[in-house]
N, C-alpha and C positions, 0 to 999 in steps of 0.2 A: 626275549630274543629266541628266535627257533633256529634249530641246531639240527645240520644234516650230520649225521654219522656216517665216517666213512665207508661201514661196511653196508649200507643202507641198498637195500636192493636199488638200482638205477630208476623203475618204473615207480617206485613209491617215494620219490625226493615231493611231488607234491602236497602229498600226506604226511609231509614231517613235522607237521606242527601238530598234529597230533599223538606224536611221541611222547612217552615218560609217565610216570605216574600223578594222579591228578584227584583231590579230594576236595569236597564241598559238601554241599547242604541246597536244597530245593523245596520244592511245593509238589504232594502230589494229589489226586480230588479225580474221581472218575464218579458216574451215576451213581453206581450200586454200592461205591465205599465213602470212608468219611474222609473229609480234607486231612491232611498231614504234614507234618515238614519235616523232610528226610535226609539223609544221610547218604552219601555216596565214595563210593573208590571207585577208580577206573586205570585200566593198565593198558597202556597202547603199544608192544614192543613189536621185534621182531629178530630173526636170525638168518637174513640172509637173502631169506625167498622172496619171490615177488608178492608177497601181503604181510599185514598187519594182523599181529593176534589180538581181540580185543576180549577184556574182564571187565566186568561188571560187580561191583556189590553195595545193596542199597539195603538202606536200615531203619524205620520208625524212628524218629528223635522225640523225646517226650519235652513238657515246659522250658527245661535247663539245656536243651539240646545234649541230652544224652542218648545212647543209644539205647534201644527197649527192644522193639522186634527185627529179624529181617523182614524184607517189604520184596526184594528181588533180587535174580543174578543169571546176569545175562554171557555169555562167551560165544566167540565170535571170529572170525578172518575178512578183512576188509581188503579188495584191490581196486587198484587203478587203470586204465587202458590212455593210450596215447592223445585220446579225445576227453580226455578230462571225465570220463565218463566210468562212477564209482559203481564197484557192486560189493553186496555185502551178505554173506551168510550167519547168521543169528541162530542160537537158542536160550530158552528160557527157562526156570528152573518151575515154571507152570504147564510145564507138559509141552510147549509151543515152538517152531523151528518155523523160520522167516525167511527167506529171502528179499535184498532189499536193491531198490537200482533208484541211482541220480546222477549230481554230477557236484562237482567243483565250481563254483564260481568264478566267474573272470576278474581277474586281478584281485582277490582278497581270500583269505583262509575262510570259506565257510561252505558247505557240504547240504546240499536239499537232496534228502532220502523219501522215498514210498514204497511200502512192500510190493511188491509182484505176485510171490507164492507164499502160502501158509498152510501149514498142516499144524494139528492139533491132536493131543491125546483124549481118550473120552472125560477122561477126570480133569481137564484143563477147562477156564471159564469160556465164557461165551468172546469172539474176537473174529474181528472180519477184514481188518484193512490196520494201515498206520503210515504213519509221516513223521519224517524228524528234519531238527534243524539243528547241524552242529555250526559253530562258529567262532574262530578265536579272536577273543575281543581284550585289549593293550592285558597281553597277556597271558589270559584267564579263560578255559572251554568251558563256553556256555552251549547246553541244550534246551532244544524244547520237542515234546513228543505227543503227536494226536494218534487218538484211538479211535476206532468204530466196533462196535458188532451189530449184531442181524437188526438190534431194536434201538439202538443210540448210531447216530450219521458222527463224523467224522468230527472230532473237538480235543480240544489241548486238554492234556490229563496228567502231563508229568513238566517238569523242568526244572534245572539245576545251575548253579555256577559251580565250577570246579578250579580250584587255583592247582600250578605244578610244585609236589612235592619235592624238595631239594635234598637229595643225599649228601648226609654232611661229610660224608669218604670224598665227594665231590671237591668241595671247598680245601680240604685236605692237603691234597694233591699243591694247589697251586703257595701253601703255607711252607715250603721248605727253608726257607731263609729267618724263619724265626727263632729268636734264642731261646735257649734252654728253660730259664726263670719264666718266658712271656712277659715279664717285668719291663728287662730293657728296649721292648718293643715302644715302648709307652715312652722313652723319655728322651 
């Protein structure tokens, strides 16, 4: 169920499914590195203003799905205009700062992103373009992300499913009516 927050800026009630914290596991595989299945957080909040802060942190999962290396970490501010029409500024913990522009979908949660602008540090890898596709599906944000540089055309290289973590202070809250033992609950 997606949940507008009252204090939610007015201009971002469309982007409220992408609220709350969110963790999963994905695929990642680009030319020059080796396939992997990864690990991901992602924090979508806000206070107030008209955008969204977006976290990022993504991690090598070995056989057992544990975690081994980080892989990446992305932050970020996401907005929305009266045309459905998203803009997003990005950086990358590989030297890289993005600018991205799409839109919102008609009648369904899902978000088609392509960069615009990108800049680069000298020690950052080779990167010339990208696409993403967010989407909330009975539930669950799923991504998917294409990459380019100078010598590889434009192709999927990352994607994840990410379920919403539940704070159990959450759950809490709505528990006041229960006895003391938790016993007499039960009978």
């Amino acid at each position: 169920m997606i949940e507008i927050p009252s204090d939610l800026h007015p201009d971002l009630v469309p982007l409220a499914f992408l609220l709350g914290n969110w963790t999963g596991a994905g695929v990642a595989e680009f030319e020059d590195s080796e396939k992997c299945n990864f690990g991901q957080e992602v924090v979508f909040s806000h206070d107030g203003r008209d955008f969204l802060e977006y976290v990022s942190h993504s991690w090598v999962l070995d056989g057992e799905g544990k975690k081994t290396t980080p892989l990446e970490t992305e932050t970020g501010y996401w907005r929305i205009d009266s045309e459905r029409k998203v803009e997003v500024v990005m950086i990358r913990d590989q030297g890289v700062a993005e600018v991205w522009y799409g839109e919102l979908a008609d009648q369904k949660p899902q978000i088609d992103l392509a960069t615009d602008a990108i800049a680069r540090t000298a020690s950052s890898g080779e990167y010339s373009g990208g696409k993403r596709l967010y989407g909330y599906v009975k539930g669950d944000l799923m991504w998917v992300g294409e990459k380019a540089t100078p010598e590889v055309p434009l192709r999927p290289y990352m994607s994840a499913q990410l379920k919403k973590v539940v704070d159990p202070s959450e759950w809490a809250k709505d528990l006041t009516d229960l006895p003391d033992d938790g016993i007499a609950f039960f009978k």
